[in-house]
C-alpha positions as CSV (number, residue, x, y, z in Angstrom):
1,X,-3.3,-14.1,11.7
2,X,-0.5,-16.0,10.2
3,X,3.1,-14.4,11.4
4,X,4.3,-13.0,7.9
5,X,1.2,-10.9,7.9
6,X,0.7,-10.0,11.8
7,X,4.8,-8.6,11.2
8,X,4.0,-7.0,8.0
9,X,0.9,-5.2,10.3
10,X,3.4,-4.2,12.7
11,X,5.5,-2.4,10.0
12,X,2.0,-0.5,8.7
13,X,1.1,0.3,12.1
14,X,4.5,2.0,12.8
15,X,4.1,4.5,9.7
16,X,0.5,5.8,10.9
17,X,1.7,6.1,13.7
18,X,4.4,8.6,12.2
19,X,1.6,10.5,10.2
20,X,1.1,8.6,7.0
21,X,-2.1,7.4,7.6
22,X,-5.5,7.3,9.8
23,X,-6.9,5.4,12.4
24,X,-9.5,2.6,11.6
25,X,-12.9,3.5,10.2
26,X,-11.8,7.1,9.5
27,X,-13.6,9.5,7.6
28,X,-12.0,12.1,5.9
29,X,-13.6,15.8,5.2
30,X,-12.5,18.1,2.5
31,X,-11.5,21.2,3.0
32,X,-13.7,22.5,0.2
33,X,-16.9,20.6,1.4
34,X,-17.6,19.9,5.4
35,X,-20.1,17.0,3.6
36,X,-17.4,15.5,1.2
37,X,-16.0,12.3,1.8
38,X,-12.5,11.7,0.5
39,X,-11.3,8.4,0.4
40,X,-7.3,7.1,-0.6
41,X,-7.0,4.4,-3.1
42,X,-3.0,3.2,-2.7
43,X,-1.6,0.3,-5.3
44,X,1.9,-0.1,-6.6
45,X,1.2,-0.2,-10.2
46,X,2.6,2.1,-12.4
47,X,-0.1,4.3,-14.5
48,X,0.4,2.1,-18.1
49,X,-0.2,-1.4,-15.6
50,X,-3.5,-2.6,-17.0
51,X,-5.0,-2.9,-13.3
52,X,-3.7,0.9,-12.6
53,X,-6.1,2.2,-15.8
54,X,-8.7,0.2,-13.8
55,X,-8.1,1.3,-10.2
56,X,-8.4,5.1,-11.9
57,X,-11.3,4.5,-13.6
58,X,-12.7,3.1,-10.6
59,X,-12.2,6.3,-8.9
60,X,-13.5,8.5,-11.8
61,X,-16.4,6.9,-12.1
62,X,-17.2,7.1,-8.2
63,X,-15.8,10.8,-8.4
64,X,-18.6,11.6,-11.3
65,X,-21.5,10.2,-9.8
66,X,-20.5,11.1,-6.2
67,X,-19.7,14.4,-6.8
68,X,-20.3,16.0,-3.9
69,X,-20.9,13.1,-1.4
70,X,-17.6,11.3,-2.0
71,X,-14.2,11.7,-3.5
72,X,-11.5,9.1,-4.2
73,X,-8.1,10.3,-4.3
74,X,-5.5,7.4,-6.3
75,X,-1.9,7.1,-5.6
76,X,-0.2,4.6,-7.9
77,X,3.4,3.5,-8.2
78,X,3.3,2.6,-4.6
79,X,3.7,6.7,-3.6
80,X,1.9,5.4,-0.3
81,X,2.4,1.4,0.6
82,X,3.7,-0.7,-1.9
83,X,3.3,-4.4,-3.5
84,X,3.5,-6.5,0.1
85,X,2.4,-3.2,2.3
86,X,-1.3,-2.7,1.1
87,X,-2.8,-5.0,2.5
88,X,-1.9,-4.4,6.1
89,X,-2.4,-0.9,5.7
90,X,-6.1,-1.6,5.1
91,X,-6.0,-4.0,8.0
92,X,-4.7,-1.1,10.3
93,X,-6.9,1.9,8.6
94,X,-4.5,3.6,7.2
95,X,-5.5,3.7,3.9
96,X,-9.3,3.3,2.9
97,X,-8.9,1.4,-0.3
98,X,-6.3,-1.0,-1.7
99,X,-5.5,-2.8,-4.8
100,X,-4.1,-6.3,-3.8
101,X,-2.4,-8.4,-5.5
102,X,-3.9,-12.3,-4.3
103,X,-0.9,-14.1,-4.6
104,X,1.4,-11.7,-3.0
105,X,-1.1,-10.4,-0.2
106,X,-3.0,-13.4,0.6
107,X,-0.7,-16.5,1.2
108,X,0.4,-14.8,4.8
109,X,-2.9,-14.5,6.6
110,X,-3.9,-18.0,4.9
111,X,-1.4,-19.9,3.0
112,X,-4.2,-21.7,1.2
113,X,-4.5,-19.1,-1.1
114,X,-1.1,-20.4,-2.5
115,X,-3.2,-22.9,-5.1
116,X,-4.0,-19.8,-7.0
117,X,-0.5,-20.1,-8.2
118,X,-0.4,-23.8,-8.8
119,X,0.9,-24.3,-12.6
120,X,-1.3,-25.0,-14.8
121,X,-4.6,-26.1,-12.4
122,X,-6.6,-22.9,-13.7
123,X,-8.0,-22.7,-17.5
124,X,-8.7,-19.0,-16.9
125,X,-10.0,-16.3,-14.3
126,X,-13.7,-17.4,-14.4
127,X,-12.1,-21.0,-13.7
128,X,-10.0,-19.6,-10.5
129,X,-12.8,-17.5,-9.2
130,X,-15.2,-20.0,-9.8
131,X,-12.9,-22.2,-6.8
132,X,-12.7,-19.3,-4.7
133,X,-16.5,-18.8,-4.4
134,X,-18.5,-21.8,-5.4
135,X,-16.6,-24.6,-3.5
136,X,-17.1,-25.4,-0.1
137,X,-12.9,-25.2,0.7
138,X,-12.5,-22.5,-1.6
139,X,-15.1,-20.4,0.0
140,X,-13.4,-20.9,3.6
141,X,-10.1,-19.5,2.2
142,X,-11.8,-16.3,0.7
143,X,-13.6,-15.9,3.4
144,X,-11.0,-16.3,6.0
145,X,-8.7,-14.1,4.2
146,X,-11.5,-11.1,4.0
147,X,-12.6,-11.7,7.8
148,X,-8.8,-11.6,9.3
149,X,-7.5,-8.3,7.3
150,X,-11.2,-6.6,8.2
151,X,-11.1,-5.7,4.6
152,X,-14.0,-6.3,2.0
153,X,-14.0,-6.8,-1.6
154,X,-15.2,-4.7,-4.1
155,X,-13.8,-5.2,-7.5
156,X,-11.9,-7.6,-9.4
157,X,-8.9,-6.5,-11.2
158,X,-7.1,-9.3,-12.6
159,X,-2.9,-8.6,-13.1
160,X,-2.9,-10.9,-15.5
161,X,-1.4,-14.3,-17.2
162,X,1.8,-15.2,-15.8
163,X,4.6,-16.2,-18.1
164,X,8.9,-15.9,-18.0
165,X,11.0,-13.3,-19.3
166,X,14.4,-13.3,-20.0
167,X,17.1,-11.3,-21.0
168,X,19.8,-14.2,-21.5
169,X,18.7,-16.8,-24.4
170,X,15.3,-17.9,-25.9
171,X,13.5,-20.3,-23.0
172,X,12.5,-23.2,-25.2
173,X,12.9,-26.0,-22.5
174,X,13.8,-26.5,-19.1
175,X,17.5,-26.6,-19.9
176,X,17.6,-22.9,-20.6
177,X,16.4,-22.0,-17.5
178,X,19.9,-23.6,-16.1
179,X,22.1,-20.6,-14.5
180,X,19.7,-17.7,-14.6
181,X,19.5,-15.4,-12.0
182,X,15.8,-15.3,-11.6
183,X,13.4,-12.7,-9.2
184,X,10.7,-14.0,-7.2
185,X,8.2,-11.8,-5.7
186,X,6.4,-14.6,-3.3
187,X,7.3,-18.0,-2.4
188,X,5.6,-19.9,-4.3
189,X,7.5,-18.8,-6.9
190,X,10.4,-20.0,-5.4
191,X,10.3,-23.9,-6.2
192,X,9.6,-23.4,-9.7
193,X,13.0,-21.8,-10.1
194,X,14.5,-24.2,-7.9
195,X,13.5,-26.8,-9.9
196,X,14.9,-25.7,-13.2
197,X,18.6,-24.8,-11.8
198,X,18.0,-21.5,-11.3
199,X,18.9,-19.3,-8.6
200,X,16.3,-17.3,-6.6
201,X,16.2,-13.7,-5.7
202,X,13.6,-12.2,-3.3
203,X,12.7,-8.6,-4.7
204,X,10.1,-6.0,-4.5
205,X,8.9,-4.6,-7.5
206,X,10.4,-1.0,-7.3
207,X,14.0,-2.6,-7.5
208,X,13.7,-4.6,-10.5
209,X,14.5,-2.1,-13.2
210,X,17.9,-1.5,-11.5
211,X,18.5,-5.5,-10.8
212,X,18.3,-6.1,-14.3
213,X,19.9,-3.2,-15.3
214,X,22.9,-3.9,-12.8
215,X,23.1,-7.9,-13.6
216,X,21.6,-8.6,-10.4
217,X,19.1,-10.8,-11.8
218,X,18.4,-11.4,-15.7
219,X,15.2,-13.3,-15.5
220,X,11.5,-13.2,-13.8
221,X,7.8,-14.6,-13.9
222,X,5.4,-12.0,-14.1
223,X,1.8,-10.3,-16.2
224,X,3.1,-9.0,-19.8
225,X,1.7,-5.5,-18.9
226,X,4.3,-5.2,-16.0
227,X,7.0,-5.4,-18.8
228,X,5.8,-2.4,-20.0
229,X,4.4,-0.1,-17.6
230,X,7.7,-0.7,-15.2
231,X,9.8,-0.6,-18.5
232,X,11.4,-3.7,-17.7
233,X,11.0,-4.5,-21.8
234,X,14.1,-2.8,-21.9
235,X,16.5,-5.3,-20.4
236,X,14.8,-8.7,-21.3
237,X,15.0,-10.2,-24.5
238,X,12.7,-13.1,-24.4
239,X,9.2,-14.9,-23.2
240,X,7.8,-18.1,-22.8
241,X,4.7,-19.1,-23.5
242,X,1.9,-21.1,-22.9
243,X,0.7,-18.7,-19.4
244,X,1.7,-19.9,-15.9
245,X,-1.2,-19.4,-14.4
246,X,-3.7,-16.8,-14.1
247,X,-2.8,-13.9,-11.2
248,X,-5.9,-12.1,-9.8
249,X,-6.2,-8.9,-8.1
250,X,-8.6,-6.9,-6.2
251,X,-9.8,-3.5,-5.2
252,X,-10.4,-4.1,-1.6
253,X,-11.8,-1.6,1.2
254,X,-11.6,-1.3,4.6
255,X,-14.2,-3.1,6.2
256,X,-14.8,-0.7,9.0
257,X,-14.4,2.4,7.2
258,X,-17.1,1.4,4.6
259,X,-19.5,0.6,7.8
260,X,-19.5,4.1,8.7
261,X,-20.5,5.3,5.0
262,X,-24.0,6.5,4.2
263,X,-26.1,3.7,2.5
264,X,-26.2,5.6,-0.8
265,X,-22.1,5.6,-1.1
266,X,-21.4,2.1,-0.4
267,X,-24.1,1.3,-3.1
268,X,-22.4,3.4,-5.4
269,X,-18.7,1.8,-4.6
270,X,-20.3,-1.6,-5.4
271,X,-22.3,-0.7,-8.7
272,X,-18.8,0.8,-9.7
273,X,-16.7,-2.0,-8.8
274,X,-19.0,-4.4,-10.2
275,X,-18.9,-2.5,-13.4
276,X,-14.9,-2.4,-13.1
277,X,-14.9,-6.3,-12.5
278,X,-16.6,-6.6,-15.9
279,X,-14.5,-4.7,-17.9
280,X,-11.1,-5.7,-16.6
281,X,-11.8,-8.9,-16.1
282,X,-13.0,-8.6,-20.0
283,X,-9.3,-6.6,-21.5
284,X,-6.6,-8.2,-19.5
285,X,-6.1,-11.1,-22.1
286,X,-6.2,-8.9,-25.1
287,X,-4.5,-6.5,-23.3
288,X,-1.3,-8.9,-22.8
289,X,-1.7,-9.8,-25.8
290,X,-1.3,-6.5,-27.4
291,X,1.7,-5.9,-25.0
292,X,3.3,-9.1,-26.6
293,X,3.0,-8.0,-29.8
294,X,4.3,-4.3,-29.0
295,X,7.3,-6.4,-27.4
296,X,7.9,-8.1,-30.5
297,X,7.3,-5.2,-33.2
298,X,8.6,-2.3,-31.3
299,X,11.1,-3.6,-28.5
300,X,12.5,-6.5,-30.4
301,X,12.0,-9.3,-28.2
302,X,10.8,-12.9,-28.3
303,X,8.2,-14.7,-27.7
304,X,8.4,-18.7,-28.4
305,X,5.6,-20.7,-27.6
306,X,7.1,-24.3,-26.1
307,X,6.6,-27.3,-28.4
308,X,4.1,-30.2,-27.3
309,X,7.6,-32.2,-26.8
310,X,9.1,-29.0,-24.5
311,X,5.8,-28.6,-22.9
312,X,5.2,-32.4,-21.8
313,X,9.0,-31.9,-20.2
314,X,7.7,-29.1,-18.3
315,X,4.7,-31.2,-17.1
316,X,6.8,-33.7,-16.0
317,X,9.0,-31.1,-13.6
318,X,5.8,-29.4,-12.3
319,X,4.8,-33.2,-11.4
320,X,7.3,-34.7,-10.0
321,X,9.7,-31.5,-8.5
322,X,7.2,-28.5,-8.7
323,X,4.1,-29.4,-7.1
324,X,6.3,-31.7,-4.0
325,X,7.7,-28.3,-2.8
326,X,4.3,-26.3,-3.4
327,X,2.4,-28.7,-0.8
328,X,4.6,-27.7,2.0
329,X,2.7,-24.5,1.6
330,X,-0.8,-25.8,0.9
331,X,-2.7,-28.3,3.7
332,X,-2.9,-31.6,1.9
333,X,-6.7,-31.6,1.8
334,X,-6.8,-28.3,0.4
335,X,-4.4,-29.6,-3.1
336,X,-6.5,-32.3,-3.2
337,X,-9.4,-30.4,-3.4
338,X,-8.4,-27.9,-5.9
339,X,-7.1,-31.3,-7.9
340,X,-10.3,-32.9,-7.7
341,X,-12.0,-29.2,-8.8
342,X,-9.4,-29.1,-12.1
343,X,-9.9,-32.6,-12.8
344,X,-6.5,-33.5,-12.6
């Protein structure tokens, strides 16, 4: 395992070991039924976050056709591990199920998985998935990524299109972006804002509401939905569009704690997550959509869509400042696959 993630294990490992989770492969029993399973389900969205309402229907439809036999308890808004903590608390046990984000997650056990992020490569989800699990290089990453965290996947749950917000001035070409103080989540975020003059601040999700409310920063990339469901909406002013790219994320379990289940229940958490794959993968566009529009009607915002002119300007900083600084973090025959696979 790369460093970032065998540290971020470490830091996992010490909680459980301070009562706040449960070894490897556990199994826990209800109090109400000695035959009950009762799984956690841990993700840092906040209950209005499009992939929240999936990760809770997920577990309301396994709790209604498992009743009895299996019980999955959620706990959003990171209550348990948060946005860069999930992942390695599925890795250690501690948790049994996880939604992970890919681009915050992924990137430290292979750094590979940093092409998801690559502007404008990816036409859409089915595009980026496609990569991921029909190519021969994009297959290795996936892989690699599911066999080193001991995790396995069971439902897609995309976050959503990516696009900038604002709460200084209407971002309308690459010269607005000149100043801001702008939050980055992972690095590859990073040489995007280094590239347009503005200056970069590593922050976790839970302190962004007070960072903008504070002037710590005034500007971020991230999903519509997150605008509303963490309120941010009430401190920026204005969004950018055409989309980023296209975030994916996952509902992921514990490999060695869904070896131990009875036959029946892991073919119920995959019928369910296969259903959930549909049907989020299916809303999230309209869903941002309709988030926009609430943004605009209700909140008062913004949203200006770049002009061909603005756009080609864009293009021509992903190409020649962008995409330099994002190969330091991709091996060289990996962009050049996923280049060759976008046709660009």
């Amino acid at each position: 395992m790369s460093g970032k993630f065998t540290k971020m294990l470490r830091r996992v490992r010490t909680v459980t070991t301070l009562g706040l989770g449960l070894a490897a492969g556990s199994v826990w029993i209800s109090a109400a039924s000695a035959d009950e399973i009762v799984a956690r389900l841990s993700y840092h969205w906040a209950p209005k976050h499009h992939s929240a309402i999936f990760c809770q229907e997920f577990a309301d439809r396994v709790n209604a056709r498992g009743e009895g036999k299996i019980r999955v308890e959620t706990f959003p808004s990171g209550q348990l591990f948060g946005i860069r903590e999930v992942m390695g608390a599925l890795t250690a046990g501690s948790v049994q199920l996880g939604g992970v984000v890919g681009t915050v997650s992924f990137p430290p056990v292979n750094r590979n998985y940093n092409v998801e992020a690559l502007p404008g490569v990816f036409e859409n989800f089915d595009h980026l998935r496609k990569f991921f699990r029909e190519t021969e290089v994009g297959q290795e990453i996936w892989d690699d990524v599911l066999t080193r965290t001991r995790t396995k996947f069971l439902a897609y749950n995309p976050t959503g299109p990516f696009m900038s917000f604002t709460a200084e001035r209407p971002l309308t070409s690459p010269e607005a972006f000149e100043g801001l103080k702008a939050r980055y989540l992972s690095g590859i975020e990073r040489p995007r804002w280094t590239a347009l003059g503005a200056d970069a601040v590593s922050m976790p999700t839970g302190e962004v509401y007070t960072a903008l409310q504070n002037g710590m920063i005034d500007t971020f990339s991230t999903v519509p939905s997150a605008i509303k469901a963490y309120s941010w909406w009430d401190h920026v002013k204005y969004g950018q569009l055409p989309h980023q790219f296209y975030a994916d994320s996952f509902i992921l379990v514990s490999q060695a704690w869904f070896d131990g289940l009875p036959e029946d229940v892991q073919q119920l958490l995959i019928e369910v997550g296969e259903e959930i794959s549909e049907e989020s993968t299916a809303s999230i566009m309209a869903f941002s959509d309709d988030v926009l529009e609430e943004f605009v009607s209700e909140q008062g915002g913004q949203v200006d869509t770049l002009t061909e002119e603005a756009q080609a300007e864009f293009e021509r900083i992903n190409n020649e400042k962008v995409l330099p600084g994002l190969s330091e973090m991709i091996d060289p025959e990996v962009l050049e696959a996923v280049m060759e696979y976008s046709g660009q």
